[in-house]
NUKE-120656 format. One record per residue (C-alpha): x negated, y, z negated; residue in three letters. Coordinates in steps of 0.5 Angstrom, whole numbers, padded with zeros to 4 digits, always signed. Example, Ala and Ser with C-alpha at 12.3 -4.5 7.8 and 13.67 -1.06 7.14 Angstrom:
2
-0025-0009-0016Ala-0027-0002-0014Ser
REM end
This chain:
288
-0133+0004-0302Unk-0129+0003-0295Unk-0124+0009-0294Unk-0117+0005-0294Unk-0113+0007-0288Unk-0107+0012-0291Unk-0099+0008-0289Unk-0098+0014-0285Unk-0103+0013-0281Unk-0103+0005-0280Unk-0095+0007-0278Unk-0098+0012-0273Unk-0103+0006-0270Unk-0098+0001-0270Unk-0094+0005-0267Unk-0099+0008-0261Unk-0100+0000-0260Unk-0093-0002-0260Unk-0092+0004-0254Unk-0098+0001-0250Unk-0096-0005-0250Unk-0089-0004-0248Unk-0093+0001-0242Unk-0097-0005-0240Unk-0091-0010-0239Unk-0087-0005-0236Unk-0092-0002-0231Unk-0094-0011-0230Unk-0087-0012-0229Unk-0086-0005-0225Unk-0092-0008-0220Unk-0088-0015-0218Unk-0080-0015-0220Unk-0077-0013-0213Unk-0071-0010-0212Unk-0067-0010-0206Unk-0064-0002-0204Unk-0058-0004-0199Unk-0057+0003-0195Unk-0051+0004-0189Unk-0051+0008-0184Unk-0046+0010-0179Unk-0045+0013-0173Unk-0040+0013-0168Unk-0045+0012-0162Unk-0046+0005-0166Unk-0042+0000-0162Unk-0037-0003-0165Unk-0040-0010-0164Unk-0045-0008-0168Unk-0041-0006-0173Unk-0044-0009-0180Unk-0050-0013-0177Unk-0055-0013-0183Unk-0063-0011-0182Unk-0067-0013-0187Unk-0073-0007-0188Unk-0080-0011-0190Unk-0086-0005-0191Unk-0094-0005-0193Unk-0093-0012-0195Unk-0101-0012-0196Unk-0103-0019-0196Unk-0098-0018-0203Unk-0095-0025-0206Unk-0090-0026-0210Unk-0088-0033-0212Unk-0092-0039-0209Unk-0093-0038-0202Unk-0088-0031-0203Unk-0083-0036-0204Unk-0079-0032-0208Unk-0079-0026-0203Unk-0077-0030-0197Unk-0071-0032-0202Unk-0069-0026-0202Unk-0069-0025-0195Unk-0065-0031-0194Unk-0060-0029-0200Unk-0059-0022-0196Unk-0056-0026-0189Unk-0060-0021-0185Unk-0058-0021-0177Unk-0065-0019-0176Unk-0072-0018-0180Unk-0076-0012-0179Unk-0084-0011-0181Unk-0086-0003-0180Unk-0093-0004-0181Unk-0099-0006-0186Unk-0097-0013-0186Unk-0104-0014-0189Unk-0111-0010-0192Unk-0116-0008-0189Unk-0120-0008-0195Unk-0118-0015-0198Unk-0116-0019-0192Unk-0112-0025-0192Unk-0110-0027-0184Unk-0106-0033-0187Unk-0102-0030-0192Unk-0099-0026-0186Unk-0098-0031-0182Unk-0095-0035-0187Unk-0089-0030-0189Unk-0089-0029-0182Unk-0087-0036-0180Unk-0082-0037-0186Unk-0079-0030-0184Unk-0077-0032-0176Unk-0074-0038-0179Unk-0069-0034-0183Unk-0067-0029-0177Unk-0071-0026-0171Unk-0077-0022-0174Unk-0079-0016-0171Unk-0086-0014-0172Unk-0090-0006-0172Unk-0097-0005-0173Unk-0099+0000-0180Unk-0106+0004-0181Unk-0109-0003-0183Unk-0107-0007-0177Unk-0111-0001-0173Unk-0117-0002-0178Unk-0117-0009-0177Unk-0123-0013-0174Unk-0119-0019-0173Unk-0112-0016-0171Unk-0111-0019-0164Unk-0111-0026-0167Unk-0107-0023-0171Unk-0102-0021-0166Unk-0103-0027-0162Unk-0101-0031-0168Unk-0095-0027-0170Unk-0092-0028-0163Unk-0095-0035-0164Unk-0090-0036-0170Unk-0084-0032-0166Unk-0084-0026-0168Unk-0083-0021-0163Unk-0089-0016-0163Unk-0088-0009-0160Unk-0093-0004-0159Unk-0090+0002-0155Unk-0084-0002-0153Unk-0078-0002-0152Unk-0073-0007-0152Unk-0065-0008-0151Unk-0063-0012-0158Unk-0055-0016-0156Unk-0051-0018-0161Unk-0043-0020-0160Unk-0043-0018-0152Unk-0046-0012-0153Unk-0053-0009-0154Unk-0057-0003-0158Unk-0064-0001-0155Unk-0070-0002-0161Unk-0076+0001-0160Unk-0084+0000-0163Unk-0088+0005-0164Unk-0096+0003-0165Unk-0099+0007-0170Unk-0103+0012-0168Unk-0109+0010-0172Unk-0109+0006-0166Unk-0112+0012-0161Unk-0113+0017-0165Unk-0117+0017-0172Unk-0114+0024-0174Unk-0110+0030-0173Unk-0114+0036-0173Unk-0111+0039-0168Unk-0103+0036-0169Unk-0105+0032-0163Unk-0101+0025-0167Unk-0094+0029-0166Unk-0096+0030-0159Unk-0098+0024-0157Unk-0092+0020-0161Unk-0087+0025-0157Unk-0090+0023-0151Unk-0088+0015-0152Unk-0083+0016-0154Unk-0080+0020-0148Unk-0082+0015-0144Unk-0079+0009-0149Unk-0072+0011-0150Unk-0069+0011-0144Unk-0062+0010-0143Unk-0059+0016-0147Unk-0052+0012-0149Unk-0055+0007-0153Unk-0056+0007-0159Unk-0063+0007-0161Unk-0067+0004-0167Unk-0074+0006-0168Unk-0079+0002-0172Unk-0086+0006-0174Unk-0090+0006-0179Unk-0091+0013-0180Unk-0085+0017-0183Unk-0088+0025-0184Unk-0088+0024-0177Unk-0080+0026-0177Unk-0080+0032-0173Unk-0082+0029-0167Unk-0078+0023-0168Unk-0071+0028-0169Unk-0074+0032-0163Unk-0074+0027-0159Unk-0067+0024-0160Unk-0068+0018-0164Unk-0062+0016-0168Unk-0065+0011-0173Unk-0072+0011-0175Unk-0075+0005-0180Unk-0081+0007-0183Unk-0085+0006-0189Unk-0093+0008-0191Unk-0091+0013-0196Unk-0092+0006-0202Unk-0086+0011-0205Unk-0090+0016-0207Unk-0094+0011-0211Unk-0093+0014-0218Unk-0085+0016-0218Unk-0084+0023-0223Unk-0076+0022-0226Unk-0072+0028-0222Unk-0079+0030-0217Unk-0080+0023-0214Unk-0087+0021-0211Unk-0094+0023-0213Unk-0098+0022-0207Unk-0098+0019-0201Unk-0102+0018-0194Unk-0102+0023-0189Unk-0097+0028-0193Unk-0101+0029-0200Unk-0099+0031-0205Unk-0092+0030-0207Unk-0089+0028-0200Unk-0084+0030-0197Unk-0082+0024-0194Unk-0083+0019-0200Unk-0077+0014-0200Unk-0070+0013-0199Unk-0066+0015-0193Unk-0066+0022-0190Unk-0062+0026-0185Unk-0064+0031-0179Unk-0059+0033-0174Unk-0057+0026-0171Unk-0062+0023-0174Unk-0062+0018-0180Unk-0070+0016-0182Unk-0071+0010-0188Unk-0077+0010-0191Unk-0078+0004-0195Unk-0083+0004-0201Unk-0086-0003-0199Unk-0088-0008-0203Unk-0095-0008-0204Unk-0101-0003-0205Unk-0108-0002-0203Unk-0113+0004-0204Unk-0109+0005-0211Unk-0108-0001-0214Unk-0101-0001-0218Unk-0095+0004-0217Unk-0091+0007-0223Unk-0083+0007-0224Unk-0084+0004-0217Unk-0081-0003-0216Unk-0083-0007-0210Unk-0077-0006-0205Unk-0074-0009-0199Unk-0069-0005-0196Unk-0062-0009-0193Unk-0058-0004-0189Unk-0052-0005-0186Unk-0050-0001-0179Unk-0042+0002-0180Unk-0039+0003-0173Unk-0034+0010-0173Unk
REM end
């Protein structure tokens, strides 16, 4: 005679599943419900002509796609009325590369508003990347590698800069020659100290160079959030900083210098995130 499970346990084994459940679904959801984080920074070295413009932040898209066509992400850029669109880097996977993917949001978001473009890991690890750049720019994206350029608006203008990632030239950092090498460009970058400067680079544990060299505002991403988010910790892991990251998400603050690093919206080597929403990040510059 077959043993009947006792109330108590089959209320036990509903329970578990309905738990289960309820994880599934929310870690699904979690993966693909973006969610817009909205930042302001200011400074009285912002010029009052930029007072309110608003940078829509784009990070480690991943060949991700949400919506057909990344419809719905393209609605929401629309929806934030950015004056300008920034991507800091991993655009694509090199593992699972879709060149068109990349180029299709491109397209659609430079039709929104002038679109900014900085490489990632990925890009320096991609057979294909000077098609891609070739098609970027093809697109109307404006694609700065070690660039430096004087952004205008309102009769007025700041200085935005691109950084390359450093995976581009050095396959390591064993010796801290990354900080050095970025140290460098930047030197050479920045320019007219007056101006307020806007640094798009992919790779935000390099803050300390970033502060040293007097940069104002830093977009950065690469960090996926820590990928794994713990309730008052913050994230797990991320690359180039291990575990539990210093710099995971959010906006931090160094002497002058602000850094905002979003969690992107895609994911690569680890495949899904945890209490950790796709982000784009609308922020708006206040003029003191």
């Amino acid at each position: 005679m077959k043993k009947r499970l006792s109330k108590k346990t089959l209320i036990s084994v509903c329970t578990l599943i309905a738990v289960l459940l309820v994880l599934i679904i929310w870690t699904i959801w979690g993966n693909t419900a973006l969610m817009v984080s909205t930042v302001t920074v200011s400074s009285n070295r912002i010029p009052a002509a930029f007072n309110g413009f608003r940078i829509a932040q784009v990070s480690d898209l991943h060949n991700a796609v949400f919506g057909e066509n990344n419809a719905e992400l393209l609605q929401i850029l629309s929806e934030c009325k950015p004056n300008i669109i920034v991507v800091t880097g991993d655009l694509v996977d090199a593992e699972h590369t879709d060149i068109d993917v990349a180029l299709d949001f491109a397209k659609e978001a430079a039709q929104i508003a002038g679109t900014y473009y900085v490489t990632g890991n990925h890009e320096a690890s991609l057979s294909q990347y000077d098609e891609l750049k070739a098609e970027l720019e093809n697109t109307g994206v404006v694609v700065l590698e070690d660039k430096a350029m004087q952004l205008e608006y309102n009769g007025d203008d700041i200085t935005l800069i691109g950084l390359s990632d450093p995976s581009f030239t050095l396959k390591g950092n064993m010796f801290g020659e990354v900080p050095a090498m970025v140290d460098t460009k930047l030197r050479g970058l920045i320019g007219d100290k007056d101006n307020y400067t806007i640094l798009l680079s992919h790779r935000p544990e390099l803050f300390e160079a970033y502060v040293i060299c007097g940069v104002d505002l830093v977009l950065s991403g690469h960090a996926h959030g820590g990928q794994f988010r713990l309730p008052f910790i913050g994230g797990l892991v991320a690359p180039n900083q291990g575990l539990f990251p210093q710099y995971d998400a959010g906006l931090y603050t160094k002497g002058d210098t602000n850094m905002i690093v979003c969690r992107g919206l895609g994911n690569s080597i680890i495949p899904i995130r945890f209490n950790n929403r796709p982000e784009i990040v609308l922020l708006e510059l206040i003029a003191e």
